[in-house]
C-alpha positions as CSV (number, residue, x, y, z in Angstrom):
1,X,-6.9,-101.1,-1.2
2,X,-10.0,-103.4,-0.6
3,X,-12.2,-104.1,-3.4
4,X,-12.8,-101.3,-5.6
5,X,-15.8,-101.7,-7.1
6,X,-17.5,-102.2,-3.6
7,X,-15.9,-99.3,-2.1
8,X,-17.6,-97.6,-5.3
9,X,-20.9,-99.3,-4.2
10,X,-20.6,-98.1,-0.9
11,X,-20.7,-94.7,-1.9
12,X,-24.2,-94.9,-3.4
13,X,-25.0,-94.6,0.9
14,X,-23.2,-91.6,1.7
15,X,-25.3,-88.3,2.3
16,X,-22.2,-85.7,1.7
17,X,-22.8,-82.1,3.4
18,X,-21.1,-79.4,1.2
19,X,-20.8,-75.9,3.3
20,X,-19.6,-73.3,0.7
21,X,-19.6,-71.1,-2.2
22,X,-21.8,-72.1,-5.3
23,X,-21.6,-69.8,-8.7
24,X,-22.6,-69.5,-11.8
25,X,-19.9,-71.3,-14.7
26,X,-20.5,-69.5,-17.9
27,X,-19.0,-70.6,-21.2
28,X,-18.3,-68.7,-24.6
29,X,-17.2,-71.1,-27.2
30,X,-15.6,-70.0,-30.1
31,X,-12.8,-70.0,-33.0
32,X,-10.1,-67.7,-33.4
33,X,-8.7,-67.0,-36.6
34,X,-7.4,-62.9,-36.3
35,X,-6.5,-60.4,-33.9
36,X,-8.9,-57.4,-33.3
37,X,-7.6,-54.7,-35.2
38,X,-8.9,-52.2,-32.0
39,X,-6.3,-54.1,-29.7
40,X,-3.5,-57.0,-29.7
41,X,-6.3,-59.5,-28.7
42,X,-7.7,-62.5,-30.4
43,X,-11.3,-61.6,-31.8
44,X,-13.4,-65.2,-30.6
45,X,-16.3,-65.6,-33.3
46,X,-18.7,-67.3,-30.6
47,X,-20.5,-70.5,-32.0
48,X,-22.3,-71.5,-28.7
49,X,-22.9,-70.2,-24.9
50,X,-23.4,-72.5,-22.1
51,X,-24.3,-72.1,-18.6
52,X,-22.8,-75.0,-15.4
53,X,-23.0,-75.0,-12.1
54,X,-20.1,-74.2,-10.3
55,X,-17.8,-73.6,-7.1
56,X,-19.7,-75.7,-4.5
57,X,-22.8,-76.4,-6.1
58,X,-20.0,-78.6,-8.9
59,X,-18.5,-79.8,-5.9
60,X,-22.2,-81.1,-5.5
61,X,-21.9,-82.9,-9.0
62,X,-19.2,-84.7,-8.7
63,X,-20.3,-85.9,-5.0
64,X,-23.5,-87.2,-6.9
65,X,-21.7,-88.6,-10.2
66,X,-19.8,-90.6,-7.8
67,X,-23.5,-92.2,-6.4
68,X,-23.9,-90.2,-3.3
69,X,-26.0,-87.9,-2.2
70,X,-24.8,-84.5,-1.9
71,X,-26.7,-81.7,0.8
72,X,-26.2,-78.1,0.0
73,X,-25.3,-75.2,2.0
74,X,-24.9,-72.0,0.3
75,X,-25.4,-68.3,-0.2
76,X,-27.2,-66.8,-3.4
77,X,-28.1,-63.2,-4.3
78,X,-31.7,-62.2,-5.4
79,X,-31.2,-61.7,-9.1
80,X,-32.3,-63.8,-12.5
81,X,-28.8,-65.5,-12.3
82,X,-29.4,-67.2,-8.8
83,X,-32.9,-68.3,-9.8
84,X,-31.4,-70.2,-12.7
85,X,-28.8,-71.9,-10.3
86,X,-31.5,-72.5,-7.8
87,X,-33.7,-74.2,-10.5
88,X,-30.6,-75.9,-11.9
89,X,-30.0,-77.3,-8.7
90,X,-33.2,-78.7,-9.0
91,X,-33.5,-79.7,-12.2
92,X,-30.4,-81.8,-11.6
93,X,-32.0,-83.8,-8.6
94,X,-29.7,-82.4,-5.8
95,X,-31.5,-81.3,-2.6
96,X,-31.7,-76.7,-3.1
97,X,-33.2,-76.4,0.4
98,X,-30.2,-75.4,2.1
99,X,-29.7,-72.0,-0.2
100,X,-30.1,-69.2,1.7
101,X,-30.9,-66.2,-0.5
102,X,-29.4,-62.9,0.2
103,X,-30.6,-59.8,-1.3
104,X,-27.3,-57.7,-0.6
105,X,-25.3,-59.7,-2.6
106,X,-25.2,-60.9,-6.5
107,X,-25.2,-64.1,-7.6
108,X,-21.5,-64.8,-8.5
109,X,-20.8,-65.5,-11.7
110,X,-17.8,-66.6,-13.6
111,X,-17.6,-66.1,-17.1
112,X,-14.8,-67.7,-19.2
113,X,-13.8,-67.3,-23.2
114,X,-12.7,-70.3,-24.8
115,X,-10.9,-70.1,-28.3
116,X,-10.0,-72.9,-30.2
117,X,-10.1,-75.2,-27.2
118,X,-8.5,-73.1,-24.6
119,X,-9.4,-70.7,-22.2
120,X,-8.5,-67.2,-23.2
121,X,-10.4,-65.0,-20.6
122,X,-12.6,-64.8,-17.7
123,X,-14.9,-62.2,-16.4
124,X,-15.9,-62.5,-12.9
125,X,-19.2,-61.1,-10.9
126,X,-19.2,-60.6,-7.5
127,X,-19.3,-59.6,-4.0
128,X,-16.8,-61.1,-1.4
129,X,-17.7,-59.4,1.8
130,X,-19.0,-61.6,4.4
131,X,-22.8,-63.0,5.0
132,X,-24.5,-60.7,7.6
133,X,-25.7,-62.4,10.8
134,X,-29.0,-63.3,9.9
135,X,-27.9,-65.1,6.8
136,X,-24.9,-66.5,8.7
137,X,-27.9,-68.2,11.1
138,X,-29.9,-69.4,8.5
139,X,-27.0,-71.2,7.4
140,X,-26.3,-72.7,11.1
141,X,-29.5,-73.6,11.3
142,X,-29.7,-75.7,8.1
143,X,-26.9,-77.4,9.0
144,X,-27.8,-78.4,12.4
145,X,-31.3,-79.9,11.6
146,X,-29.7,-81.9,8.8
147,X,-26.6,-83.2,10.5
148,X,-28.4,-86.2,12.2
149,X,-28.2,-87.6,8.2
150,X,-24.2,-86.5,7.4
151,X,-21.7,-89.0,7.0
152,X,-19.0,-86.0,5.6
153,X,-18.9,-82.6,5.8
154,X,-17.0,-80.7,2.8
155,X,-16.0,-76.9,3.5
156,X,-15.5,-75.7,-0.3
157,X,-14.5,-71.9,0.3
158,X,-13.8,-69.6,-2.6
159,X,-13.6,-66.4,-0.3
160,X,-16.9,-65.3,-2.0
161,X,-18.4,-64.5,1.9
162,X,-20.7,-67.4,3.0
163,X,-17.7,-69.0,5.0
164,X,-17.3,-66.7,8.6
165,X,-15.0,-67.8,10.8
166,X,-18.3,-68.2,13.2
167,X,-19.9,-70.6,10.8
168,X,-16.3,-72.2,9.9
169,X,-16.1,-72.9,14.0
170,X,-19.8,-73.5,15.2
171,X,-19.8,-76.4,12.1
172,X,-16.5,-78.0,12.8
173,X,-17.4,-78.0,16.7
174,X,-20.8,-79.7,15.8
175,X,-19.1,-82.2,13.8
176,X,-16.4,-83.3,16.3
177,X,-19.5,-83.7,18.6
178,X,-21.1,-86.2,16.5
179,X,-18.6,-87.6,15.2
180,X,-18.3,-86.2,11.6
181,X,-15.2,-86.3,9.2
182,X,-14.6,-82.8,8.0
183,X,-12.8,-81.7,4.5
184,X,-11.9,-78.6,3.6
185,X,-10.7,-77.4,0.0
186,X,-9.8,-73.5,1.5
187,X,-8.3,-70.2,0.5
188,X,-6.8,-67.1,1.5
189,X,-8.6,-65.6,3.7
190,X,-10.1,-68.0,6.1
191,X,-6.7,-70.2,5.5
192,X,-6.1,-70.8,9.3
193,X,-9.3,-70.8,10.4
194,X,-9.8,-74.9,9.8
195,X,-8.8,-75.8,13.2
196,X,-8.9,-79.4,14.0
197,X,-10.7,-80.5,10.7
198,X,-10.3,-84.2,9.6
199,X,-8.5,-83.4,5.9
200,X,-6.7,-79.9,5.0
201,X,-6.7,-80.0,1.3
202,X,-4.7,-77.1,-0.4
203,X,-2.6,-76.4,-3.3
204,X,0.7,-75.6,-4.0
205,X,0.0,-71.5,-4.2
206,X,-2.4,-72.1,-1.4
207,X,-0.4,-73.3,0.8
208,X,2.5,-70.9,0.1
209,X,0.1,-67.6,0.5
210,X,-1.6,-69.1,3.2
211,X,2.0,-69.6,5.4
212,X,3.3,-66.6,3.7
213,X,6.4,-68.7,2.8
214,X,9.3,-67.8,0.2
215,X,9.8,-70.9,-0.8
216,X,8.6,-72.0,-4.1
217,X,8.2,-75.2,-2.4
218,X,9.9,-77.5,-5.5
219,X,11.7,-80.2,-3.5
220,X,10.0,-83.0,-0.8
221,X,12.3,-81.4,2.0
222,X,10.3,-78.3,1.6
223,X,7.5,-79.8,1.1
224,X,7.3,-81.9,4.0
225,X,8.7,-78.9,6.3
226,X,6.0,-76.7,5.3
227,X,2.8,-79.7,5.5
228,X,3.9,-80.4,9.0
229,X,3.7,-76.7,10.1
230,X,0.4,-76.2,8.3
231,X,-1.1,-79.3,10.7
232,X,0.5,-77.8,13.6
233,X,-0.9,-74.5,13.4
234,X,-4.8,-76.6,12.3
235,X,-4.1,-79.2,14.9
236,X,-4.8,-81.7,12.3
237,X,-3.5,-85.0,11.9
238,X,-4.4,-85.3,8.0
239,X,-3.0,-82.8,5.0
240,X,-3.7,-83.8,1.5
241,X,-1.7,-81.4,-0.7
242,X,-2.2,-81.4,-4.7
243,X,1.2,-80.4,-6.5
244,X,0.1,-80.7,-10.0
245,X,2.4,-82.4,-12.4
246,X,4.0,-83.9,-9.1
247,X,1.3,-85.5,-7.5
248,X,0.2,-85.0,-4.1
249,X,1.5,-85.0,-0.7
250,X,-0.1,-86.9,2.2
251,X,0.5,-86.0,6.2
252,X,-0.2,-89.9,7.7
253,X,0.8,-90.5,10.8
254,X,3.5,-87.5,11.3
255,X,5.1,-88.4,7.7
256,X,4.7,-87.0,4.4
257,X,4.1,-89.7,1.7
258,X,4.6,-88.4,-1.9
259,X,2.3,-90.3,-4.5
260,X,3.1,-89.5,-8.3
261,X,1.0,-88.1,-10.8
262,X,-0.4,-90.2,-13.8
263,X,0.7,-89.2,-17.1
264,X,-2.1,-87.8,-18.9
265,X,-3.0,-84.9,-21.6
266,X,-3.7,-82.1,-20.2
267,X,-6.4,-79.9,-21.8
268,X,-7.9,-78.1,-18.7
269,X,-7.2,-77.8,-14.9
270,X,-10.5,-75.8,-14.1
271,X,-12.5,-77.6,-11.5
272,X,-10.0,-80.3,-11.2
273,X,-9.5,-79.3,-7.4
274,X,-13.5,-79.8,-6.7
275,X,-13.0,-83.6,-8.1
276,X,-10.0,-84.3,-5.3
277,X,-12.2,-83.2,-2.9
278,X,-15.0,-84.5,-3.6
279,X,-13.5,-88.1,-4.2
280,X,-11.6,-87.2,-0.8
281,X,-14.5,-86.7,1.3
282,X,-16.2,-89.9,0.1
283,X,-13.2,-92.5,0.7
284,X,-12.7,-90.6,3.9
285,X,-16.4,-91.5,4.9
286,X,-16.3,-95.0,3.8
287,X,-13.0,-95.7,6.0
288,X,-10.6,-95.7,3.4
289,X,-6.6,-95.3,4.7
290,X,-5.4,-91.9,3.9
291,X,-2.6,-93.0,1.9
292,X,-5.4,-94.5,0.2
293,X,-7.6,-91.6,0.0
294,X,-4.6,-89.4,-1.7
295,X,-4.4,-92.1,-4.5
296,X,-8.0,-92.0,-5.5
297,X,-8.4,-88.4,-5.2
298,X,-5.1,-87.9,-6.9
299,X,-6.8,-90.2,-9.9
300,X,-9.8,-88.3,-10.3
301,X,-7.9,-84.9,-10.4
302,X,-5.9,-85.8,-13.0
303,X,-8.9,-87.4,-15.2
304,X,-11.2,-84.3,-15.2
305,X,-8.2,-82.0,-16.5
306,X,-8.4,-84.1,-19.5
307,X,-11.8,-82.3,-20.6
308,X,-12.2,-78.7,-21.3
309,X,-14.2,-76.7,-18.9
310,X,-15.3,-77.3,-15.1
311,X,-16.9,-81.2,-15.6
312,X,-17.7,-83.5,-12.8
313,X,-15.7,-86.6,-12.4
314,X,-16.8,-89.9,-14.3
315,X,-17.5,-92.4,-11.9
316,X,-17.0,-95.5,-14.1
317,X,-14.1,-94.2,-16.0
318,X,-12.1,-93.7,-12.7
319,X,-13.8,-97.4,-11.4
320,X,-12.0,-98.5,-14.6
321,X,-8.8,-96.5,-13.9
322,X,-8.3,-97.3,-10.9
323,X,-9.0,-101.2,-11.1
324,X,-6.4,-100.6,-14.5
325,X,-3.5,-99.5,-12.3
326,X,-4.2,-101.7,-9.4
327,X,-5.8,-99.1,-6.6
């Protein structure tokens, strides 16, 4: 890899579009120290509540604590909890002009209870149908008048409706035309609906429920098999696939190249997948190679889980990490 710390430098130029769904993150902290005598659950005596960003709009943190600029595009409802999100937004210096407000829809929210360090529960609030036409527009529209500006587009979809398979097309069609590396971090429902982005970026279960395989996919044969029929079917070049405690996976050239997981302590693996991409989208835009981009993405995934709770990615810490083990 070139210099690092320029390639870090070079990101401070990069305007990142992020198409996709934002939410609330909502945190009960507490201790634990009985079981509720109503029920065989643990009885949290909360000591502090706390409100992040989440989904794309963290997506949108990392891109900036990396020294980018990041360029919403997302969906809120009409309620109390999406005018704190659209204030947040604000209030954290990232660019809230591409949130379309829909007044059908809730604000989604996630809600998770942590005891003694570790997640025990989470409550979510939400509506998963589709954007109407008229929101699904607005959104088109957005993107289109800020595209002349885009150096990388990230689809972040978390089935939570903004992402139509109209949008999904129109965008990555636009894109080609001007020349604009796509990402996507995708699920279920809109799995195969990527086709012909730059970098498919799923996970193991992802990739599994979105090929309907039975394999549990625990060996590199299988592994490899299944990338190279998930590019087929996306006529994609580029798969980056995130395999937990084994690494990632990266389709280069019509072979899979396997690249090994750092050792580290695992406390949390929330939000770890919005890091990859995020890192992803920016070494794509400054020319990295994709073996390349795997290893640095692979980095910061495996940082962020070391922190409890959704947290964007540490910018000098990886700098340090990767310039440590020779990136």
């Amino acid at each position: 890899m070139a210099d690092l710390t320029s390639i870090f430098e070079h990101f401070n130029n990069l305007n990142v579009l992020i198409v996709g769904d934002v939410m609330v993150d909502e945190y009960y902290v507490g201790e634990v120290t009985r079981i509720s005598p109503e029920a065989p659950v643990p009885v949290v005596s909360v000591t502090g509540r706390e409100r992040r960003l989440g989904g794309a709009a963290n997506v949108a943190l990392n891109v900036k604590a990396m020294g980018a600029n990041p360029i919403l595009c997302a969906v809120r409802g009409n309620d109390s909890e999406g005018e704190w999100l659209y204030t947040r937004i604000a209030e954290l210096d990232l660019e809230n002009e591409g949130i379309v407000v829909d007044v059908n829809r809730p604000t989604t929210i996630k809600t998770r209870v942590i005891g003694n360090n570790k997640q025990l529960l989470r409550v979510d609030q939400e509506d998963c149908s589709e954007i109407n036409s008229q929101i699904e527009k607005k959104a088109l529209d957005f993107i289109k008048a800020n595209l002349n500006r885009i150096d990388v587009v990230i689809f972040q979809d978390y089935n939570k409706g903004l992402l139509s398979k109209k949008l999904i097309a129109n965008t990555i069609k636009l894109c080609q035309a001007a020349g604009i590396p796509t990402l996507v971090d995708p699920k279920k429902d809109h799995f195969l609906d990527y086709k012909g982005v730059s970098l498919f970026k799923p996970n193991r279960k992802e990739i599994i429920d979105g090929l309907k395989l039975q394999s549990e996919l625990t060996n590199k044969t299988e592994i490899e098999s299944a990338v190279h029929v998930l590019a087929k079917k996306l006529n994609t070049d580029h798969v980056l696939l995130t395999l937990s405690e084994m690494g990632v996976a990266i389709l280069d050239d019509g072979n899979v190249h396997f690249i090994d997981a750092h050792k580290r302590k695992i406390v949390d693996v929330s939000g770890a997948g919005d890091s990859v991409i995020s890192v992803a989208a920016l070494a794509v835009a400054s020319k990295l190679t994709w073996p390349e981009v795997a290893s640095l993405s692979n980095l910061a995934g495996g940082l962020v889980c070391e922190q409890v709770g959704v947290v964007a990615i540490d910018k000098e810490k990886l700098l340090a990490e990767g310039i440590r083990i020779g990136l």
